[in-house]
N, C-alpha and C positions, 0 to 999 in steps of 0.2 A: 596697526592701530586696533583694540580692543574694543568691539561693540559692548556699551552698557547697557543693562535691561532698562526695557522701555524704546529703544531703538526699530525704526521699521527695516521690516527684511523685508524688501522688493519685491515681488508676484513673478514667478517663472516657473518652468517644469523642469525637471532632471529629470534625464533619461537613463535608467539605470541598465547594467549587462544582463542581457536577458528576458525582460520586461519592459509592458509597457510608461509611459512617461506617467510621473507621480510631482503633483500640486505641492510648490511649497511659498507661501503657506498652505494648507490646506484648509478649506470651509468647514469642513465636519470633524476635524481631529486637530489634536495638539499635534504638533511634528516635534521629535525629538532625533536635530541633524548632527550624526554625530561625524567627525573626524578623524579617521584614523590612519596609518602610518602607511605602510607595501603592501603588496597580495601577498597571503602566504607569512606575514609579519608573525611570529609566533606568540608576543606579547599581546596583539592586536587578536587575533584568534581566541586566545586564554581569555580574554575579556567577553567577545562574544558568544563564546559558550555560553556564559551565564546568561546574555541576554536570549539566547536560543532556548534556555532552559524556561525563563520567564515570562517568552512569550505571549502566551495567554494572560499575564498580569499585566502586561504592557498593553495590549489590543483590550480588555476590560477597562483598565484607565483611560480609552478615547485614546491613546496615542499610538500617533503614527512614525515607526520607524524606519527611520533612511540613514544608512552607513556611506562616507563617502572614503577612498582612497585616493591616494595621488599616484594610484598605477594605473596603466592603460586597461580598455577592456580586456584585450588577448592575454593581458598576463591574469588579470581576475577570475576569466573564467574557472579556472581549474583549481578557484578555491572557493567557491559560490555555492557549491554541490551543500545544501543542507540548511542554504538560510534564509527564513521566512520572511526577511524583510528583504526592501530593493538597497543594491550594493551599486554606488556610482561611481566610476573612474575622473578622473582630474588630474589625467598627468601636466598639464599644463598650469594646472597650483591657480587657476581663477578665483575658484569659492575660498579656497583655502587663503587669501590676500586677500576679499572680499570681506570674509569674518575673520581676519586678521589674526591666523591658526599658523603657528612659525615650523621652524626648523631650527632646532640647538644643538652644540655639544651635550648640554646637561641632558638632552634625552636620554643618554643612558650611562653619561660618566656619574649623575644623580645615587648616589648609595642606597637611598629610597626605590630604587627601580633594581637592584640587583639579586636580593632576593626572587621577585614575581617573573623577572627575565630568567634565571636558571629555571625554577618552576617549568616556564613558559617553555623554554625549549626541550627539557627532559618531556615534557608533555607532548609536545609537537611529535619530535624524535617516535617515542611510543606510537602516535596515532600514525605518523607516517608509515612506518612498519606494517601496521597491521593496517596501512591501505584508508586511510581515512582520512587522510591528508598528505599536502604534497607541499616538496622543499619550497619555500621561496626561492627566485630569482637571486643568483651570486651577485650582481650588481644590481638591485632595484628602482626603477624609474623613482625619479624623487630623490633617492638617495634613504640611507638609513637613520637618519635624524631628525624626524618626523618627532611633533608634540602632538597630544591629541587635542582635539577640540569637542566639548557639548553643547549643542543650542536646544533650547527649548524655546519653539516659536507656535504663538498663541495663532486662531484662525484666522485673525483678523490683522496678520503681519508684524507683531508685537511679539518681541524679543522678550520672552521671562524671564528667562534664565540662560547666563552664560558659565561656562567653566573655561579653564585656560590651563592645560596641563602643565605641568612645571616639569616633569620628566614621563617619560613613555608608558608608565603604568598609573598617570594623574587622572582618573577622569572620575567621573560618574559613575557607579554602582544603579542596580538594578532599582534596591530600596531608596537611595538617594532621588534616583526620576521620580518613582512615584510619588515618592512627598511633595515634589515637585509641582507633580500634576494635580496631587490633592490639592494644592492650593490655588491652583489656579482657575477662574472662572471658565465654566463649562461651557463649549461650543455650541451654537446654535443647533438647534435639532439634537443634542447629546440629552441622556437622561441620567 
């Protein structure tokens, strides 16, 4: 079932690999919880590049970024090396039934996702090489049919914004969030 904006998202921490436990909602920031597919997922990687790269746009907008996986910690670790935001495991698929984030065929039989997945992997491939990144897991917890998911959840538990990926490279853009956030009423104590 698809949460529609306006919806309350419940008051809980996730504890991400590596770090300490992070407020979601959050009192002081927009949370922007996104969902994404395995460790090591190279279509999932491709994307957060750019949010790596953007960083500083995202943390000036007041928002707080949390990536969630449906792979265990142990397998996360060893793709975590470089990213500014907390990275949380869910092999158990809770959150991801909670905000009603699936698992399809069309994640990547989608013709729309075949371009960005070749991209994706020639990418990956490259960085792997030169030590920058590491294979994913041959059979990854979750399996490989992961959609993504984007939540933008206001301070005060209010769902602004949902996306609902249609195939494996459907989500949200850097500039997309931020519009996002531009529109949305500023958190208490934000300037």
């Amino acid at each position: 079932m698809h949460l529609p904006p306006g919806s309350a998202v419940p008051a809980r921490e996730l504890t991400p690999v590596g770090g300490p436990p992070v407020p979601v909602p959050d009192p002081g920031h927009l949370v922007h919880l996104q969902f994404r597919r395995f460790a090591g997922c190279p279509i999932c990687n491709l994307h957060l590049r750019s949010f790596v790269v953007r960083h500083g746009d995202i943390e000036a907008a007041g928002i707080r970024e949390i990536v969630v996986f449906h792979s265990p910690a142990e397998e996360l670790r060893k793709h975590i090396d470089g990213l500014p935001f907390p990275v949380v495991g869910d092999p158990s698929k809770k959150l991801y039934a909670e905000f009603g984030v699936e698992s399809a065929r069309r994640a990547l039989l989608d013709p729309r996702v075949w371009g960005p997945l070749l991209w994706a992997v020639a990418s990956g491939t490259w960085q792997t090489i030169r030590g920058r990144e590491h294979l994913p897991s041959s059979s990854p917890a979750g399996g490989r049919l992961g959609l993504p998911g984007d939540f933008l959840i206001a301070p005060d538990g209010r769902l602004l914004a949902a996306k609902y990926g249609e195939h494996a490279y459907d989500q949200w853009t850097v500039d997309q969030l931020l519009a996002l956030a531009a529109e949305a009423p500023a958190p208490t104590g934000r300037a």
